[in-house]
N, C-alpha and C positions, 0 to 999 in steps of 0.2 A: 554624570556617567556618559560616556560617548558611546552611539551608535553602535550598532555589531554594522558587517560590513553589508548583512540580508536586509537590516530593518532601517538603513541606507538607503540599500534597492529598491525598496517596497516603498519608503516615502515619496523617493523622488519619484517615484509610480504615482504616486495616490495625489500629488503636488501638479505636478506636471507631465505627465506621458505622453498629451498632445505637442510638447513645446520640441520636449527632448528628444521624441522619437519621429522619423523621418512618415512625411505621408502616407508611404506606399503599404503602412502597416496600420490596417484597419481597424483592429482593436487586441486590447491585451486584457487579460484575466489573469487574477492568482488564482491556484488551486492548493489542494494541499492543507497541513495545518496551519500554513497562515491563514490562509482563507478561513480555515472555523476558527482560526484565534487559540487552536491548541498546541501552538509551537515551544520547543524549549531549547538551550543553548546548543542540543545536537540535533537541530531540524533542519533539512536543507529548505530552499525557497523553489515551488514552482509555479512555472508563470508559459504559459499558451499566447504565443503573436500568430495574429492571422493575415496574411499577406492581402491586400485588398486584390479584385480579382481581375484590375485593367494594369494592373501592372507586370509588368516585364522580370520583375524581379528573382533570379533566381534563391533557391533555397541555401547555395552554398552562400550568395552574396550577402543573404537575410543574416545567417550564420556568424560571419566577420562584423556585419555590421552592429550584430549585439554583443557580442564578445567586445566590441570595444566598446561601445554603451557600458557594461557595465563593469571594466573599468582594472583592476590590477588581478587579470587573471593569471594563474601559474601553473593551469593543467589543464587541458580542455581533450574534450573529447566530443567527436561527431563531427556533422550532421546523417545521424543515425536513422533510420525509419524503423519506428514503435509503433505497431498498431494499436490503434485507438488514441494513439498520443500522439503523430505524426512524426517528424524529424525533430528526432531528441540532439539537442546538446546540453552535453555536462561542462560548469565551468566549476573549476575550484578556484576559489580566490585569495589575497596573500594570506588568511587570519585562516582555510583550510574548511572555510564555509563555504556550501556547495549549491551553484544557484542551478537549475534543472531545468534550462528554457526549450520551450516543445514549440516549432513554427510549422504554420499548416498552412494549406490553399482554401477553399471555399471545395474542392474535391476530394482532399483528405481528413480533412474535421468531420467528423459525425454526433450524431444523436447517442448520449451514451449519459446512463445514471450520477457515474462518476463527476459530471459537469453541471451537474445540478446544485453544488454548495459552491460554484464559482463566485470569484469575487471580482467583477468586472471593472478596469478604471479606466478604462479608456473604448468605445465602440464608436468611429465616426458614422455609422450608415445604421445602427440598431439591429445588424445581423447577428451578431454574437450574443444579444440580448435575449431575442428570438430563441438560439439556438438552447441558452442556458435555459429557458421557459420550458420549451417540450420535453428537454431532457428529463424533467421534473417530472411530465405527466407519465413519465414513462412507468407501465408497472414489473411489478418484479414479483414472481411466485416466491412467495419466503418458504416454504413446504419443498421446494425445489432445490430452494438454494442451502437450507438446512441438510439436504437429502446428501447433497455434493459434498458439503464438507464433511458429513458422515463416511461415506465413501474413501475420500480424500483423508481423512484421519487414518485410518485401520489399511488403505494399501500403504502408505508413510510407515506404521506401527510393524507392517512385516516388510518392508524394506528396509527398514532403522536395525530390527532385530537377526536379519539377515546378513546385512553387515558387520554387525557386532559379531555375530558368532565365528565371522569369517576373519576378523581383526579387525577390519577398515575403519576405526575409529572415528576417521575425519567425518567419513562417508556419513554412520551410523550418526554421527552429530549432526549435519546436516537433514537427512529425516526427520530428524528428534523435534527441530527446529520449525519442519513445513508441519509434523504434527501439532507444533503446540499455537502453529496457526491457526486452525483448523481447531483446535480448543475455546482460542481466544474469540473465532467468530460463532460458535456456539454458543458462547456465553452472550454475546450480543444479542443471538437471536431469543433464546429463552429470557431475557431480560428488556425484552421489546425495543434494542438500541440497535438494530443493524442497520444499515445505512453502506450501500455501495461504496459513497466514496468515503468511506472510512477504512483506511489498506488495515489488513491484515499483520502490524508490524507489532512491536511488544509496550506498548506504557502499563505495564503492570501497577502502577504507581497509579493512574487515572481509574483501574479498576478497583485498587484498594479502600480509593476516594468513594465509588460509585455501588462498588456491590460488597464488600468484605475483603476482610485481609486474607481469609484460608482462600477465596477464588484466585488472590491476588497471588499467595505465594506459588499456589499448584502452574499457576502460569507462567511463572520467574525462571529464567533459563538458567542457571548456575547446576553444575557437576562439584561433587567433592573431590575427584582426584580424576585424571585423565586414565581412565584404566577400562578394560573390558566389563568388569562386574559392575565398576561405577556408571557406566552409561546403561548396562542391559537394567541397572534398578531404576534410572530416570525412566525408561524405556515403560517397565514395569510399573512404577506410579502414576505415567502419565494412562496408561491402557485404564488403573484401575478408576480413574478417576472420569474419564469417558465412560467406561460401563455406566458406573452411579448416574453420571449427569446426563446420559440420554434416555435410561430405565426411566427418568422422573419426569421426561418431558412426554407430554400427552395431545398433545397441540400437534405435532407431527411425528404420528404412530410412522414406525419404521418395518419394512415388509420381512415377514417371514424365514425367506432366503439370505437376504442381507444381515438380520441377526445373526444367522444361523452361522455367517461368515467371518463375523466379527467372534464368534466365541471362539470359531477355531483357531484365529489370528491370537487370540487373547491366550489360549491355552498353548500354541507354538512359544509366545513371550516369555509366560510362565515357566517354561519347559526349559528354558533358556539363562535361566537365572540360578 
């Protein structure tokens, strides 16, 4: 069976990066779920080049220069600046695989979580190696970050319901979606798997695998019919199903006021339906 055109990419990465790619590019990483090895037919590839730092090179020329590296591309987009990610380019390539390559300086790369499950194949100097290390020791309040998406679920939950009521379907699905993000890393955290660079996106399929299929389905984004009552009940399911699973966690007691915010958000839902 041949190649996909990503695991292509990735080899000739992992083969040769020092042969293929010009000097002035210091070292390259994957990120992303190739790098944990959890990729599947719809995962695009990202990959971080770092310009070494006696070089001239600019970023748009970095840009062209890997876009033709890699090779039959038929959509591009960038050299964008993404914080924390540096100058994003998007290539789409002829088979509609989407490689996500991020080039940075030695002044726009930072220290950041997310770069701690890097998979690094190429570092001429051991800077990027360095970089991948610390990012590791970085810590992260989980109490904090549980807190946010607490937060972040229940402002979603009356923006989502807000829309609804007002028609904005598109809109209302669109919240529906950051809420059931914010679901999805909740259940990470209560189940001791949260991990920065793990995005926020949906394998419901991986949590079926890992914690139950009722976690799995409440997470599954599917509506029964495009309608106002259909989305205010996903709306409604998803609220009730947040109450339950933050009532039960005890590890990070949730304050007073902020419950007190969420009932009222719960009871506008309800109200709504």
């Amino acid at each position: 069976m041949p190649l996909s055109s990503l695991a292509q990419l990735v080899d000739r990465l992992v083969r040769g990066a020092g042969e293929e790619l010009p000097l002035w590019i210091e070292s390259v990483s994957i990120a992303g779920s190739h790098a944990r090895d959890e990729h599947d037919e719809h995962s695009d590839l990202d990959l971080f080049f770092l310009i070494a730092p006696d070089s001239d090179v600019t970023v748009d020329h970095a840009a062209d220069t890997l876009i033709d590296w890699a090779g039959d591309v038929v959509l591009r987009r960038g050299p964008v600046f993404v914080p924390h990610f540096g100058y994003s380019i998007t290539a789409v390539l002829a088979d509609l695989a989407v490689c996500q390559m991020n080039v940075n300086t030695r002044e726009t790369i930072e220290l950041n979580p997310m770069r701690s499950a890097s998979r690094i194949v190429l570092d001429r100097n051991g800077y990027m190696t360095s970089l991948v290390e610390q990012s590791k020791s970085m810590l992260i309040d989980i109490s904090k970050v549980y807190h946010e998406h607490y937060c972040y679920f229940w402002i979603r939950a009356l923006y989502a319901s807000r829309s609804a009521q007002r028609g904005e379907l598109w809109r209302a699905i669109e919240y529906l979606a950051d809420m059931r993000k914010a679901m999805q890393q909740i259940v990470r955290i209560q189940h001791g798997r949260y991990s920065p660079v793990v995005g926020p996106y949906h394998p419901a399929k991986r949590y079926e695998e890992q914690m139950g299929a009722d976690v799995a389905r409440i997470l599954e984004f599917s509506l029964p019919e495009y309608s106002r009552q259909s989305v205010l009940q996903s709306i409604l399911e998803s609220v009730e199903w947040f109450t339950r699973a933050t009532q039960e966690t005890v590890h990070f007691p949730v304050e007073p006021d902020m419950r007190g915010a969420a009932e009222k958000i719960e009871r506008v839902v309800r109200g709504g339906v």
